[in-house]
Structure formats: C-alpha cells, structure tokens
Steps between C-alpha positions, in 0.01 A plus 500: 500500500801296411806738420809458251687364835298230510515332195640166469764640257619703804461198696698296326762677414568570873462159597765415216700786611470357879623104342799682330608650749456262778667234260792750433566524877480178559708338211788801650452386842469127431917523369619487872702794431458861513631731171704770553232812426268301762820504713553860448155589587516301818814720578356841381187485739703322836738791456258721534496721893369294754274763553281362202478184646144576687337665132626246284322227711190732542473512128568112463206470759266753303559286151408167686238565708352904462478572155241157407317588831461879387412382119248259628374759702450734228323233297310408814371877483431506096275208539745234312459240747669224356779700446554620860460135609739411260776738618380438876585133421812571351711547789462150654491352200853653391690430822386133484566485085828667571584253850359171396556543114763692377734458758520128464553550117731738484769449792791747549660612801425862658704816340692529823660134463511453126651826420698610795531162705351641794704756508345864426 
C-alpha cells in the first residue's frame, strides 16, 4: 500500500531539492575561490582538539558508506526491494558520480592549500 512518502509530489520535490542544492554547491565551488564564512568554517572545525580527529572521520565514514547500507537494509527487511537495491547501489554509484563527474566539473584545490597554503 503506497504511503504519502511515496508519492511523486514527494518525489519530486526531493529530487528538485537534490538539483538545487547540488547546483548551489557547485556554482560556489566552480568560482575558484573560497568565501570567507566557508573559510571560517574550515577554521572552526581544524581548530577543534586533535582528539576529535578519529570521531569526526568515523562519522564522515558512517554518512558515506553505513547509513545507505543500514537504510537499504531496513527496506531489504520491509519487503521494498527496489528500494534496498536502490540504496545498495548507491554507494558505488556516488563515489564514481562524485570521482569521474563532479570532480572534473567543478575543479578547486583542497582546503589545506587554497585556504591556508599548506600550511595548517
């Protein structure tokens, strides 16, 4: 029984909301520089203890390759089988969009060297 979730009103509006804000990023990275609140950011978390170091990367891990693996699991388990394929597929498929597409459109140096010159 089809739920409010998966309308295509909900589906569209997320994939619209996914092409803003993937076209937002993009148009800020695509400058070549980096603005001063994405500067301060950058400066806010690498002044943070190095104690945090080993967390912050766990959680950076989690995002990119535990969370789709533990929704697709879930889906897996409610019978929504294209879904849980879906999300299964979805790691691959965004390391190679974001390697082989994104990164050839969008070039700008890493934080380290285009905000501190290599020097944190």
């Amino acid at each position: 029984m089809p739920t409010a979730i998966d309308g295509p009103r909900t589906q569209t509006v997320a994939l619209l909301a996914a092409i803003a804000v993937l076209t937002g990023t993009g148009a800020i990275a695509a400058t070549g520089s980096v603005p001063g609140w994405e500067q301060a950011i950058f400066h806010a978390v690498n002044g943070l203890p190095d104690a945090l170091r080993v967390p912050m990367w766990t959680f950076q891990l989690l995002g990119l390759l535990l969370v789709p693996a533990l929704v697709g699991i879930v889906a897996a388990a409610t019978r929504r089988w294209w879904l849980a394929a879906c999300l299964f597929a979805l790691i691959p498929v965004k390391l190679a969009a974001e390697h082989l597409v994104v990164k050839q459109l969008v070039h700008r140096e890493r934080p380290a060297s285009s905000i501190c010159g290599l020097d944190l």
